[in-house]
N, C-alpha and C positions, 0 to 999 in steps of 0.2 A: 600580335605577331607570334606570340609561341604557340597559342593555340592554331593558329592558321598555319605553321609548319609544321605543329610535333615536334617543337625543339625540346621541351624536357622528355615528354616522353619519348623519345630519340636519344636518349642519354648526352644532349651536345648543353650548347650555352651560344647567345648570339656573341661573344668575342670568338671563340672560335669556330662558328659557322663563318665571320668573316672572313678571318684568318685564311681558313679553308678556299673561300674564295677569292680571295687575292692570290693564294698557291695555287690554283687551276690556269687562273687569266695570266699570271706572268709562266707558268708552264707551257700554254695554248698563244701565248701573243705574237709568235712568230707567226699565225697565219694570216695576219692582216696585210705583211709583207709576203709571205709563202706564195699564197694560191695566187694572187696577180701573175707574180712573175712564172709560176709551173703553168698558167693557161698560156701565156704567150712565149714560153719557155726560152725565156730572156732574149728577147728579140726587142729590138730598140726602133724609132725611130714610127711616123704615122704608115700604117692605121695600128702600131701596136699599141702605142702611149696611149689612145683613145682608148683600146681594151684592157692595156693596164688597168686607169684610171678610174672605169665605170664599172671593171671588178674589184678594184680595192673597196670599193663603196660598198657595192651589192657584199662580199664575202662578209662587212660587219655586218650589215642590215641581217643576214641571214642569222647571223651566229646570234644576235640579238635575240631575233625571232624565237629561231628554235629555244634557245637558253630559257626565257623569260618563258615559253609552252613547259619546257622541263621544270622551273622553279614553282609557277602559279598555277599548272595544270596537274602536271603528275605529281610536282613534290620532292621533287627526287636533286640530289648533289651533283648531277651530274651536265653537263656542258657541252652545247653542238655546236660546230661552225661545217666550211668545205671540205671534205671528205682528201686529204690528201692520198696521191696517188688516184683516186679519183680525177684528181685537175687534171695532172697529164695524162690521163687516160682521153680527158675531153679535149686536150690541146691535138694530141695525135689522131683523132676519133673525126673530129671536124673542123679545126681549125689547118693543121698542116696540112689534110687533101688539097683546101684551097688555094694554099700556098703554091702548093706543088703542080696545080694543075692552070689557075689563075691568079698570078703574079700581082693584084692590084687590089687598093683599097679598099672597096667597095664591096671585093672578092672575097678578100681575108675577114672580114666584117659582117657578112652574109654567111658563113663556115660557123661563127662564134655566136651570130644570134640562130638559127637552124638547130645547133647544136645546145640551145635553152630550149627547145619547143622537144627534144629527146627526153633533157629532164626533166622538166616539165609532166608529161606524160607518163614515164616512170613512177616521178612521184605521185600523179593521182593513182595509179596502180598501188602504192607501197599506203595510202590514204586509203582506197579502198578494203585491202587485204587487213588493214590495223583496224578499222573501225569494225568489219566484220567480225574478229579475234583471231582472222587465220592466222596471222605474224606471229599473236605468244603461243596458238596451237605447235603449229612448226617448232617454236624453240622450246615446247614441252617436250615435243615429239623426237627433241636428242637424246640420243641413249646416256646411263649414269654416266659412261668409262667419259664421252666428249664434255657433258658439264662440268665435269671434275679437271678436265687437260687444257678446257680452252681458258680460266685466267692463266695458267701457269702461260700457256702459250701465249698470252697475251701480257706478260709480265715480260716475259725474253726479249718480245716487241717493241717491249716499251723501253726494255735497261736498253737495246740494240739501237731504238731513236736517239735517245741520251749518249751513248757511246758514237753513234755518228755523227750528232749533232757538235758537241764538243771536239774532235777529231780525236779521242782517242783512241781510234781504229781508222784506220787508213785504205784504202786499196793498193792492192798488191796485184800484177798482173800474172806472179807466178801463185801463189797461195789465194787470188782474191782477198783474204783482208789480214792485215798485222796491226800490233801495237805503234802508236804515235813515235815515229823516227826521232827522238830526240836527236842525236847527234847531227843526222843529216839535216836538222831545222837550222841547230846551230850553225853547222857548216854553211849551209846555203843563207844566213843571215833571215832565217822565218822566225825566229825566236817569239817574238811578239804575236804575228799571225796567227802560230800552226801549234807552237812548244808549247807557250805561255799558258792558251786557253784546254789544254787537256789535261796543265797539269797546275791547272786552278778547278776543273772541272771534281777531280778525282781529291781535291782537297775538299771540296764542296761535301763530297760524299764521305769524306770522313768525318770533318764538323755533324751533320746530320746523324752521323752512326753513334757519336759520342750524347752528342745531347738528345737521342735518343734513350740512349743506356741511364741516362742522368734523369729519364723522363722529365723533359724540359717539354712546356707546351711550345706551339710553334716553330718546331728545330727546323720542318721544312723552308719556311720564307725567312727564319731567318737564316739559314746558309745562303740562300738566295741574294737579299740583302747583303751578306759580308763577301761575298764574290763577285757582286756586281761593285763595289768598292772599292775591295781589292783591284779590280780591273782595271780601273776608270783611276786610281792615283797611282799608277805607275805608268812613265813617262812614253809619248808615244799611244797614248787610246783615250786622250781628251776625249769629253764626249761632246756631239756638236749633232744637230736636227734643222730643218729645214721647213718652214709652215707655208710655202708659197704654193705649192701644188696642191694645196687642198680645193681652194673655189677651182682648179679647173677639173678635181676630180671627176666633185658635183656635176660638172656642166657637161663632160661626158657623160657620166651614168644618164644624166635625164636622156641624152640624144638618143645612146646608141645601146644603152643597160639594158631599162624597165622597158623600154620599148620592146625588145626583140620578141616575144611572145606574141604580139598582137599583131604580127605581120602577116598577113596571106603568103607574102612571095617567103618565109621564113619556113610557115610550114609544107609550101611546095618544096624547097630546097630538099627540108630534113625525110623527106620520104622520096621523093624523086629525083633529086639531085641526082650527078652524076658522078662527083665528088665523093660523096658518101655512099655510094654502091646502089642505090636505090633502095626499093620499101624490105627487101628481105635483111638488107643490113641492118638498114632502121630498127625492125624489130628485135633482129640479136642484138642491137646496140640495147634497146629500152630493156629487156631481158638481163643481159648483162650487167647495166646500172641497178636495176632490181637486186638481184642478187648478191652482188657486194655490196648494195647499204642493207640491205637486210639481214645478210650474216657480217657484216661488218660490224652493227650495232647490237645484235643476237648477243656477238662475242663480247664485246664490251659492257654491256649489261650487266652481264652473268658476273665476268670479271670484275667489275669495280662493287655489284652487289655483293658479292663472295666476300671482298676485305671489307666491305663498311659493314657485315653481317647484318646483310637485309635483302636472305634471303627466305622463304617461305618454306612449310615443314616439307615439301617435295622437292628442296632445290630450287626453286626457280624466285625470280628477283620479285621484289614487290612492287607493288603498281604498274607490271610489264607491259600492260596492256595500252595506258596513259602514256607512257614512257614510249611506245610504237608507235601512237599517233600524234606525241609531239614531233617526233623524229620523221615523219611523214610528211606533216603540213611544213614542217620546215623546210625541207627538199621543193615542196610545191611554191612556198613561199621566195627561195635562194632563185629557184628557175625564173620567177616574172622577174626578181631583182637584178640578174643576169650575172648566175656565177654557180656554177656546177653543186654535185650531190651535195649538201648539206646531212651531217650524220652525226653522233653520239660520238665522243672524244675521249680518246683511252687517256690522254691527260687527267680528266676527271679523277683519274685513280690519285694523283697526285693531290687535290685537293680531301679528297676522302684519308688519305693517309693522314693529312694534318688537323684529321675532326669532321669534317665533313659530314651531317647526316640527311640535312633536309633541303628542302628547297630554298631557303636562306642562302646556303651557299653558291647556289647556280642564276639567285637573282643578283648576287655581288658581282659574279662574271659577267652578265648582260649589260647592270652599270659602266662597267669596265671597257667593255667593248662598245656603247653607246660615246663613254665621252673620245674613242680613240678615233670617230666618225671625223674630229676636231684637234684632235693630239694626239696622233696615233704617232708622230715619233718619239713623244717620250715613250710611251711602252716599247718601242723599238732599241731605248737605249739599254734596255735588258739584254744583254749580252748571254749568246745560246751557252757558253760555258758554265754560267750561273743557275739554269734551269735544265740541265743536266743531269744533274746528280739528282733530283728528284724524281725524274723517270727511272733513273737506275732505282735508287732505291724503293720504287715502286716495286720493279722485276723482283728484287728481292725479296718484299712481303706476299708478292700474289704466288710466287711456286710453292708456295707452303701446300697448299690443294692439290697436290699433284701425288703429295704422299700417299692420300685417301684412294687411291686407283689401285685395281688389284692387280697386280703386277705379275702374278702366276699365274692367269689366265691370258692367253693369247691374243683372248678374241675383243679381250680389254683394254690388253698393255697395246697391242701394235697400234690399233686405232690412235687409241689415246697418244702414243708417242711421233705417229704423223701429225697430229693436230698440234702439239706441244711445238716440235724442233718445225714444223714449214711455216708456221706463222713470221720466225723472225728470218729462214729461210729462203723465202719467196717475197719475204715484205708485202706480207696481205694477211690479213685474221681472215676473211672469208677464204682464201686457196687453202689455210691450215684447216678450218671445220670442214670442206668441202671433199680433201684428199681423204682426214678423218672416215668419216661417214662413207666413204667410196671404200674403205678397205672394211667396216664395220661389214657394211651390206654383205662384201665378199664372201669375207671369214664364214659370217655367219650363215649363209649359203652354203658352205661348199661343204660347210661342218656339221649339218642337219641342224645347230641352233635357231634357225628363222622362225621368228614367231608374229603373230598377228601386229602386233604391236609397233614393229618394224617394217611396216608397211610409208607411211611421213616419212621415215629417213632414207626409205627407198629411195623415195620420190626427190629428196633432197639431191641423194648422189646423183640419179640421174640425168639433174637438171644440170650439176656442176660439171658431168663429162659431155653434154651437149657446149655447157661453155666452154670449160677445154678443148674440145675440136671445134667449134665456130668463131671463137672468139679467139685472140691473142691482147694479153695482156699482160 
């Protein structure tokens, strides 16, 4: 086993490769419940329970998939499941046209498998571009100032998930967002709800900062551990789980899941439908999937290779190439199993913070996600205030790279600092590298800097202000 991962030469040890992996899977285990409910974006009752059901399936098989590609192929600590924000991108994309235009089972069902024959095809594109090398061409092809901007921006992302997820930020309809109302929790009797977990969340992240400081191994899971405890003995958050919906998850996925790909009437739909705009949508739609897992995963790369330092003497991650093709066939894999982009998980940074260096760690999350195929509410009884603070304090180790940016140069700093603040922004790593690289090109334009070399990140921007004006997202 060590030689097959590099664990000593990795500077790790298998207790905390596991460790590691058990901080990823309870960081990332909200999407066993996430992505069901973002594709049918909580809509109750048949034909949605059906695509609940046969995407809770498909979203572990994927994460499997990919995981177990990332651990045994590339090597690498790092963890794929459904592309969040991605989901609702595929609920609004094909599954609400239907809705909206044909009100009936058959209808809404026909929307959701069509809209697998999209990903699907994307990802044999994102499969061909990886095996080729174009995918780590491209993500050599960023200029220093974005290498350098996109963890930090993918760190703000990540403390910004953790600070949502928790409710220590709120929405606000005059500021758009504030800190966690305590009083008005209290007032309104949310104390338990809304008070409790922001400010068990924010305790979380102090435990971690200390036994950090104390160089304690494992400070991450276990704050995790002492908050999901904390939780669960204070009166009013018994924990309690349900095992009966599982055989009929199954029996959906086989009907209405794996099938969707092999349908003739699914791939007429997804190009001709009328629903889905016809074939010129199609194409911006498979376009657009391309591109955010592509700089979705580009970004996360970089960033979680940056803190676990494994990155290569030009900057760029090691085994990136591996690492683009597992992240590929896993997309091609999530699509027959019937459940949107499958992509590289900024989570992972959370497992790399606790030791994380090899594939060791990413085959413990596959474990994890296998047995949740059967017990996936215990990993549910992990409550999001408990794996919190490990996102945040991710934000906090990955902005350190942000220093390295030279900041008296223009044509450096502005780039870089669109790519930094729209990531958490826009709630997208691909819109932050994409604005990035659109003001690079600029700059560097207008200032006679352009040079040959800057030809790829051309080519980058201009794909991303094609999807800016075609695409809404």
């Amino acid at each position: 086993m060590d030689k097959f991962f590099k664990i000593s030469e990795r500077g790790s040890n298998v207790r905390t490769e596991i460790i590691a992996g058990l901080t990823t899977f309870f960081a990332m285990a909200y999407i066993v419940v996430t992505n069901p409910n973002q594709i049918v974006s909580f809509n109750t009752g048949a034909p949605f329970d059906k695509i609940w059901n046969a995407v809770y399936v498909a979203s572990i098989l994927g994460a499997v998939v990919g995981t177990l590609l990332m651990s045994l192929y590339a090597k690498m600590p790092f963890a794929q499941a459904c592309g969040m924000g991605l989901n609702s991108f595929f609920f609004v994309s094909f599954v609400l046209p239907h809705i909206m235009s044909e009100d009936s089972g058959d209808g809404i069902i026909k929307g959701y498998q069509s809209g697998l024959v999209i990903i699907l095809v994307s990802g044999l594109i994102f499969l061909l571009l990886s095996v080729s090398g174009l995918r780590s061409k491209i993500a050599k092809a960023l200029p220093d100032c974005l290498k350098k901007a996109i963890p930090a921006g993918i760190g703000l992302f990540i403390a910004l998930l953790g600070f949502k997820n928790a409710g220590i930020i709120q929405d606000n309809e005059f500021t758009f967002v504030q800190f966690v109302d305590i009083h008005g929790g209290i007032k309104n009797h949310e104390f338990l709800s809304v008070v409790l977990p922001a400010l068990l969340a924010l305790l979380g992240l102090v435990i971690i900062a200390i036994l950090e400081k104390f160089r304690v191994k494992g400070s991450v899971i276990i704050s995790i551990a002492a908050i999901t405890v904390i939780y669960y003995i204070i009166p009013g958050n018994a924990p309690s789980f349900d095992l009966s919906q599982i055989g009929q998850s199954f029996k959906d996925f086989g009907e209405i899941g794996i099938t969707g790909v092999f349908q003739a009437s699914s791939w007429k739909e997804a190009f001709t439908g009328e629903a889905i705009g016809g074939i010129f949508s199609a194409i911006m739609l498979i376009v657009t999937f391309c591109l955010v897992d592509m700089f979705d995963t580009i970004g996360t790369l970089y960033g979680a290779a940056s803190q676990a330092d494994m990155l290569d003497e030009n900057g760029d991650p090691i085994n990136v190439d591996k690492c683009m093709t597992s992240d590929s066939v896993a997309t091609v894999a999530g699509s027959i199993f019937g459940t949107s982009t499958v992509t590289t998980y900024v989570e992972s940074s959370s497992g790399v913070a606790a030791g994380g260096r090899t594939g060791l760690t990413s085959l413990v999350v596959a474990i994890c996600f296998a047995v949740c195929l059967f017990l996936s509410p215990l990993a549910s009884l992990v409550p999001a205030c408990a794996t919190a603070p490990a996102l945040i304090y991710v934000g906090v180790l990955m902005l350190k790279g942000f220093s390295k940016v030279d900041m008296h140069d223009p044509a450096s700093a502005v780039p870089a600092f669109l790519a930094l603040i729209m990531m958490p922004l826009t709630y997208s790593i691909s819109n932050g590298i994409g604005i990035g690289a659109i003001a690079y090109v600029l700059i560097t334009l207008c200032t006679g800097n352009y040079k040959k070399k800057d030809i790829p990140v051309t080519v980058i921007a201009a794909l991303f202000v094609l999807r800016f004006v075609m695409v809404t997202m």
